[in-house]
N, C-alpha and C positions, 0 to 999 in steps of 0.2 A: 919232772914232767915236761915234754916236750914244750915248746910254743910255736902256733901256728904264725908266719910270717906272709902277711898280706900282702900283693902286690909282686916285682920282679925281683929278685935277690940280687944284691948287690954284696957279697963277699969280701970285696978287693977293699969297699967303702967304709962299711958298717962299722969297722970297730973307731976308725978313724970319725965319722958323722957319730958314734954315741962318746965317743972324749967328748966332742964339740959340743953336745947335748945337754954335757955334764956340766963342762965348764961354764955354760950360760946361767942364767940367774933365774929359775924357776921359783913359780910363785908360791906363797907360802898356802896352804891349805886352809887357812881361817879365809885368806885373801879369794882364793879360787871358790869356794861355796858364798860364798859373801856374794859376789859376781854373777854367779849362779842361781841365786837368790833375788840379788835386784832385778836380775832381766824377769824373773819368773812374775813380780809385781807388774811389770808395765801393762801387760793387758788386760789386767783386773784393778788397775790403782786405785777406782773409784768405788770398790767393795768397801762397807761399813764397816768399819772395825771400830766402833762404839764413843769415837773420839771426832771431833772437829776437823775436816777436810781441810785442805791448802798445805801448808805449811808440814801438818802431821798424818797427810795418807800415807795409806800403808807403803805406796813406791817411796816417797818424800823419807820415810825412817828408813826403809831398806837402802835406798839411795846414803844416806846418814850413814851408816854403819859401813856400806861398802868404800864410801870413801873416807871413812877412819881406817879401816883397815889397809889401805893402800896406801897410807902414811906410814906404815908399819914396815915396808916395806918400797923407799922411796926411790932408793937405785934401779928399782923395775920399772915402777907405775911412774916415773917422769922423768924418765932419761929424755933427752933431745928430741922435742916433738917434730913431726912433719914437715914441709914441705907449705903443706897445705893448710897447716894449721897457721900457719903467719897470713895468710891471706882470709882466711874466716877471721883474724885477729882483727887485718886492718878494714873488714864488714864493718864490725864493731867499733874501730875506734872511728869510724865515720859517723856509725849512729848516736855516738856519742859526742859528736861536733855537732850532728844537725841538731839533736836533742835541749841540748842547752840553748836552742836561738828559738823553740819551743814555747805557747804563752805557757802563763806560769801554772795553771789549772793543770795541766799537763803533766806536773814534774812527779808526783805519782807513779801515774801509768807508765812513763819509760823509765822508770828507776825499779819498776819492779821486772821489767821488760828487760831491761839492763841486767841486774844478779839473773834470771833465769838462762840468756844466753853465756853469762859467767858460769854459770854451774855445766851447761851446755859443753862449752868448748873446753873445760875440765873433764869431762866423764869422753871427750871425741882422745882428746892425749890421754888419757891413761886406758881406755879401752882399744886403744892403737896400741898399745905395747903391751899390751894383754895376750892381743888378738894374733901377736906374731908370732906365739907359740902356737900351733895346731893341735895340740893335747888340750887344751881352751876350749877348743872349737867347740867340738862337739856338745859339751856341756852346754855351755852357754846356748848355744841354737833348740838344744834337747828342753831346756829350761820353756825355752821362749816358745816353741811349737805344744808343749804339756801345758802349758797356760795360757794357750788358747784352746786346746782342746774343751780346757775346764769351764771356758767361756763359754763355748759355743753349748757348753750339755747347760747352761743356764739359762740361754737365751732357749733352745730346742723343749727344756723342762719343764717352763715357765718359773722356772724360779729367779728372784729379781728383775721380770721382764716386762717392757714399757711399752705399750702398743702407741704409734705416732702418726698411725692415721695412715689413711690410702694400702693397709694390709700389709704395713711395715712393722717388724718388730726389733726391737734392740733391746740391752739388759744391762742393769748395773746405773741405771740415770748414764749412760753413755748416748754422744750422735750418733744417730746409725751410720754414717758413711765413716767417722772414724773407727766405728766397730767394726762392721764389713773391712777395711781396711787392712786393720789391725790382724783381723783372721785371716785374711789373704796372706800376708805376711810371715803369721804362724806356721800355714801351712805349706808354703813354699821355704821352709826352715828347714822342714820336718822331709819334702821330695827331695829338695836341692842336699840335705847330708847323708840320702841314702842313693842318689842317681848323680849328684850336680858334682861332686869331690873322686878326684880320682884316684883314691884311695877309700872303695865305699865300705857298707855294713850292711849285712843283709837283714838282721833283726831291725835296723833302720826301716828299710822299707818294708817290712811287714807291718812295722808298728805306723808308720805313712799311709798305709793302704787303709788300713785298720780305723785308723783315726780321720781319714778322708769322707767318708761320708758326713761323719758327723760337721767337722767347721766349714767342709761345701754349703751345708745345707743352713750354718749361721753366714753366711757369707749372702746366699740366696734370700734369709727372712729379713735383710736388713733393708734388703730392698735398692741397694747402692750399684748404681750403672760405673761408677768411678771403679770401687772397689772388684768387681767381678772382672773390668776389662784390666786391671793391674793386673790382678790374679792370673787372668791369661797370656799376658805380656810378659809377667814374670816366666810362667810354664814355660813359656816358648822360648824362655833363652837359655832350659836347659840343651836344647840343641845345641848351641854355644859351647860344648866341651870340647875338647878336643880329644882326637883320638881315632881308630880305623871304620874305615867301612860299617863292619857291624854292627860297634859300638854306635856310629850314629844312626844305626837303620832303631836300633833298640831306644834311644831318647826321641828318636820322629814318633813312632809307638805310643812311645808313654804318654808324651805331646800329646798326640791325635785322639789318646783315650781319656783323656784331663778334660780338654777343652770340650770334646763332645758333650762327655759326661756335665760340663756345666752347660752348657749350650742347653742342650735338653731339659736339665733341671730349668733351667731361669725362665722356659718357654711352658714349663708346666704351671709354673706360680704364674697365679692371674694376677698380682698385683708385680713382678717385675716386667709381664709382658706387657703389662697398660702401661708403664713408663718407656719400655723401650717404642713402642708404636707411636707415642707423644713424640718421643725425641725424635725417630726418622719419620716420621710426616709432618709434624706440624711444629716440628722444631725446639722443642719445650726441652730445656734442659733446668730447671728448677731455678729460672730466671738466670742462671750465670748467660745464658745470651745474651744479656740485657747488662752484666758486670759485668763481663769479658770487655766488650769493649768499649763500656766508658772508663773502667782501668786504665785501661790503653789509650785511651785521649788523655787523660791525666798525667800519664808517663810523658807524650808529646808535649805536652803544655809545659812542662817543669824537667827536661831530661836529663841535666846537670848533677840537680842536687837533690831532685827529686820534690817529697812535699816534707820531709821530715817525720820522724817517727809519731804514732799519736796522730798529727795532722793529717796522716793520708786515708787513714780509715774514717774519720769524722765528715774528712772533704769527699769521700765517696759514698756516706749515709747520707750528706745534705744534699747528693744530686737524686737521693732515692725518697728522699724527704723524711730519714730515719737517722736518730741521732751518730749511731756509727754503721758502717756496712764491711764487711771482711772481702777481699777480693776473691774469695775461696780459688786461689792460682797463687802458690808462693813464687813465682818468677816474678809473678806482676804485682805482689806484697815488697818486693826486694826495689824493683823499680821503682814503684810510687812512694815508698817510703824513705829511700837513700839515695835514687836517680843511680846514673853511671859510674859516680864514683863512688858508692859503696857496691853495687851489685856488679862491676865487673871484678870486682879480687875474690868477691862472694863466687860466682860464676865462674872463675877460673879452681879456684878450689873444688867445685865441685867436677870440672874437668878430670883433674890429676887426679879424683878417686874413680872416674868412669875409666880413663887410660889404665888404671891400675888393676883394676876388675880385668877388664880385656885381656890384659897382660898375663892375669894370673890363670889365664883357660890351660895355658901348659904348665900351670907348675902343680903342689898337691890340692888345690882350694876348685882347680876346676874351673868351672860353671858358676858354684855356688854364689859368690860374690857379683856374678853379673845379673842373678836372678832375683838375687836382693836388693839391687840397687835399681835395675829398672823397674822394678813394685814400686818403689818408693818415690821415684821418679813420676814413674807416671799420677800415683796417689798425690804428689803434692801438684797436679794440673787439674785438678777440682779442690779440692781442701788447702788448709797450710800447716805444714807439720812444722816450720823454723824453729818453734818449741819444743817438740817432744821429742822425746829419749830414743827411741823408737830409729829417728831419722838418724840421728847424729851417732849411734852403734852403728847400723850399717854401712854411713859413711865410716866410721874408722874399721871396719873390718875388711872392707873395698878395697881402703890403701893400702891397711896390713899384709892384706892377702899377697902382694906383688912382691912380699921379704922373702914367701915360701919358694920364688925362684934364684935367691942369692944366699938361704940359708941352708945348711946341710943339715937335717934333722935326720932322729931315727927312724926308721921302718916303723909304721905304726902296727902294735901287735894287737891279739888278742886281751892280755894281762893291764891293755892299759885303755879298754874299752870298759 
């Protein structure tokens, strides 16, 4: 039976890019669904599954399992990491200088702080050499966009769902701005691999389209002004591809029909419009006006070394007269807690994966990679993901993405969708 070959035939190449193909080290199939499997937890982690939270949610086992299996295969999942992974490294061994000069009440809270950025920049190296196969892709994002969908029909169903006042809803004992978040993200998973890669899938976007109302509308009851302008920020960098005339008269389009389409929605719900009206008249952005910028006098006050981990949240509760306060800004989480010299190799890392997104508009990843990282981007200027799983995939698929212009892979077929 024939197979249909996607994209421009390249004849002269082909046989020569699938030796290449061969001879790389594809991952083993227990490893590839394992993978597939964890990501598909992160936006549901905190569903019951009849056992004790922390340590054994159901992301925490899936997470477990995937990275046993990645030991299985170790010449893959941890060849020579990054670039950019030695500068998230030396984040870390800074917060571990400042940490030990820490009182000692403390020593707790950043030592649990500590293994979880350990686990962190373990899952950023092996989902970086995961990611530079494009036969990955897809799964993995397909994963992550179907488990938000699932969300969103829980939040929409009311099952699992927590009303938090002011006619916000969220599901699962989740924050709503990390949920809204979280489904922006899904759904720009699910646009960006059927419009954002320029090698697309048309059942992609059917099943995009399809599944579009519904985590629009979880994105809208959570009530989150953060999450809906990622959402749009994201949208809009699928313009970001490259490619002719048409091609981008047809993502201006798509664009213009996203954004509307939330526009409209978020202006029909009386409870997102009573927040956005707070915010441009009368300023109200759920007090971060008021933590935006005593963060930022705190940075001033201490720009070196910062306030040390632990310390900088407790010393930004006591100016709020609350035991601890979150800066809900991880730029300004990175400064008050490590000062310049942790947050600028932190900051440069996150550089080399935004250059590399950029980079990768002409090779096969597209768009995709710039749509995801400015979601994420922008979500961590209200909230702070430094923790979640969430962030630290999409930075390593960002960087990954920029291999797909130095490596010669095969034509992606139908037989291998």
């Amino acid at each position: 039976m024939a197979v249909e070959i996607l994209g421009p035939s390249r004849q002269a190449t082909g046989q020569r890019a699938m030796n290449l193909a061969k001879s790389s080290v594809a991952a083993f199939p227990v490893l590839r669904y394992s993978f597939y499997a964890f990501i598909f937890t992160i936006p549901i982690e905190t569903f019951d599954i009849g056992i004790e939270r922390g340590l054994f949610s159901l992301s925490h086992i899936m997470g477990y399992l995937f990275i046993g299996c990645a030991l299985l295969q170790p010449e893959l999942c941890f060849k020579k990491p990054p670039s950019a992974f030695r500068y998230f490294t030396a984040y870390v061994f800074v917060f571990v200088c400042l940490a030990t000069l820490q009182k000692s009440e403390y020593t707790s809270i950043w030592v649990t702080r500590l293994a979880t950025h350990f686990q962190m920049l373990v899952l950023f190296w092996v989902a970086f050499n995961l990611f530079q196969d494009p036969r990955l892709i897809k799964g993995a994002f397909l994963s992550l966009g179907i488990s938000c969908v699932l969300l969103s029909l829980f939040q929409i169903s009311g099952g699992a769902v927590n009303q938090i006042g002011q006619g916000r809803v969220t599901a699962l004992s989740q924050d709503a701005n990390s949920l809204g978040s979280m489904l922006s993200l899904g759904l720009l998973a699910l646009l960006g691999l059927a419009y954002g890669r320029n090698v697309g899938d048309q059942k992609i976007g059917f099943l995009a389209w399809i599944c579009f109302g519904s985590i629009a509308t979880g994105v809208i009851l959570t009530g989150s002004r953060g999450a809906l302008l990622s959402l749009i920020a994201g949208t809009m960098g699928l313009m970001a591809r490259h490619g002719q005339s048409l091609l981008r008269l047809k993502m201006a389009s798509i664009v213009t029909f996203t954004v509307a389409c939330l526009v409209w929605a978020s202006y029909e719900s009386d409870a997102v419009r009573v927040r956005w009206e707070r915010s441009l008249t009368k300023g109200n952005f759920a007090g971060r006006e008021k933590i935006l910028p005593e963060a930022w006098s705190m940075f001033k006050e201490k720009p070196l070394f910062g306030w040390g981990p632990v310390s900088n949240t407790v010393e930004l509760g006591r100016r709020f007269y609350k035991p601890t306060k979150d800066t809900h800004n991880l730029y300004l989480w990175v400064l008050t807690e490590t000062g310049l010299l942790g947050s600028l190799p932190f900051f440069f890392g996150l550089w080399l994966c935004w250059r590399a997104a950029w980079r990768a508009r002409h090779g096969a990843e597209g768009s995709l990679p710039l749509v995801l990282l400015t979601c994420v981007f922008m979500v961590n200027m209200s909230i702070t993901w430094i923790s979640r799983k969430q962030f630290w995939l999409v930075l390593a698929y960002a960087l990954a993405s920029e291999m797909s212009l130095r490596k010669k892979w095969p034509p992606i077929m139908k037989s291998d969708r």
